[in-house]
C-alpha positions in Angstrom: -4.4 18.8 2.3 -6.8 16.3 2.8 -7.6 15.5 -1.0 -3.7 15.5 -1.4 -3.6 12.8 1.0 -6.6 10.7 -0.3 -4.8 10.0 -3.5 -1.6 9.5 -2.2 -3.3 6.5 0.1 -5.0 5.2 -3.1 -2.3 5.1 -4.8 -0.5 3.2 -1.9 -2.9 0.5 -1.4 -2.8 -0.4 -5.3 -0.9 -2.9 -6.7 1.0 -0.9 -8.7 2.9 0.5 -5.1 3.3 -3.0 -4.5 6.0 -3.2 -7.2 7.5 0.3 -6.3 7.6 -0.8 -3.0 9.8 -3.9 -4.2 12.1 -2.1 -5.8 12.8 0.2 -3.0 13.4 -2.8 -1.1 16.0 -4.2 -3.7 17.4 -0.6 -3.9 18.0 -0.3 -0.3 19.2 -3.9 -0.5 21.8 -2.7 -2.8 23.0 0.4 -0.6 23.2 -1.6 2.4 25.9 -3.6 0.5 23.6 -7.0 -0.5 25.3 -8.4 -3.6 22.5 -8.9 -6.2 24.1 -12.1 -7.5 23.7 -13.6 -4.3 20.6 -16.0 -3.9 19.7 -14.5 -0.4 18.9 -11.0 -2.2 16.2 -12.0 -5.0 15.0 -14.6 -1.7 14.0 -11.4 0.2 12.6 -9.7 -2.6 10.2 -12.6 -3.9 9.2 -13.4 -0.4 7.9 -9.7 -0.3 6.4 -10.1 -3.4 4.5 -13.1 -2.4 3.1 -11.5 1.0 2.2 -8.4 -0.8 0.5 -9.8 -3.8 -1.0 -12.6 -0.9 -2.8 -9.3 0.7 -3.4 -7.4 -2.4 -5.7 -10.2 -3.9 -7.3 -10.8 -0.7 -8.1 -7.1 -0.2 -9.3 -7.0 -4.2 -11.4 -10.2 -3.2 -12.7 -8.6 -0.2 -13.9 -5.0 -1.9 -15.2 -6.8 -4.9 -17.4 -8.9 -2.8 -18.6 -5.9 -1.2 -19.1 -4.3 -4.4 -16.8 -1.0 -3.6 -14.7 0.6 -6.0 -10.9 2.1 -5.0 -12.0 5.2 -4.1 -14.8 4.1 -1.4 -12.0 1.9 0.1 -9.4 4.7 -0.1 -12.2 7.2 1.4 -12.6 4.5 4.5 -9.4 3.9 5.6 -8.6 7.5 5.1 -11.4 8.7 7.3 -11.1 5.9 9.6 -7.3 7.1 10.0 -7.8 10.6 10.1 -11.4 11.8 10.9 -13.2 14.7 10.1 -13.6 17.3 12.5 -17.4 17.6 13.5 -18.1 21.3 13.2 -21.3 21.5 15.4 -18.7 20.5 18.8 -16.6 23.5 17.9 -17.3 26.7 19.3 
C-alpha cells in the first residue's frame, strides 16, 4: 500500500496536478451553477492558478537548491506524514 501511495503523492505535488486540480475547480464551478461567461469564474480559476504555480516554483527552487530529485522529496513528505513502523519496539 505504501508504494501505491508514494506515487500517488508524487504525482500530487507535480505541476502537472496543479492543472488537474484547476480544472476540477472550474468543473465544480460549473455544477455548482457558476456561469463560465461570467468574469467572476475565470477570476477564481487564474487566482488559483497563480497561488499554485507561486508554490510550485518556489518548492522547484527550494529542491533544486538542495540538489534533490522528485522522488527524495516525495519519499520525505511521505515518511514525514506517515512513518514507518520501527520493528525492534514491536514484540
Amino acid at each position: 500500500m505504501r508504494p501505491t501511495f508514494k506515487v500517488m503523492l508524487r504525482w500530487g505535488l507535480s505541476p502537472v496536478a496543479t492543472l488537474l486540480y484547476a480544472g476540477m475547480l472550474a468543473v465544480s464551478l460549473l455544477i455548482a451553477g457558476a456561469e463560465p461567461s461570467a468574469p467572476l469564474f475565470w477570476l477564481t480559476v487564474a487566482i488559483f492558478l497563480g497561488v499554485a504555480a507561486f508554490y510550485d516554483i518556489s518548492a522547484y527552487v527550494v529542491q533544486r537548491r538542495k540538489g534533490l530529485t522528485s522522488t527524495q522529496v516525495a519519499d520525505a513528505v511521505f515518511e514525514r506524514l506517515w512513518p514507518a513502523r520501527e520493528e525492534s519496539g514491536r514484540r
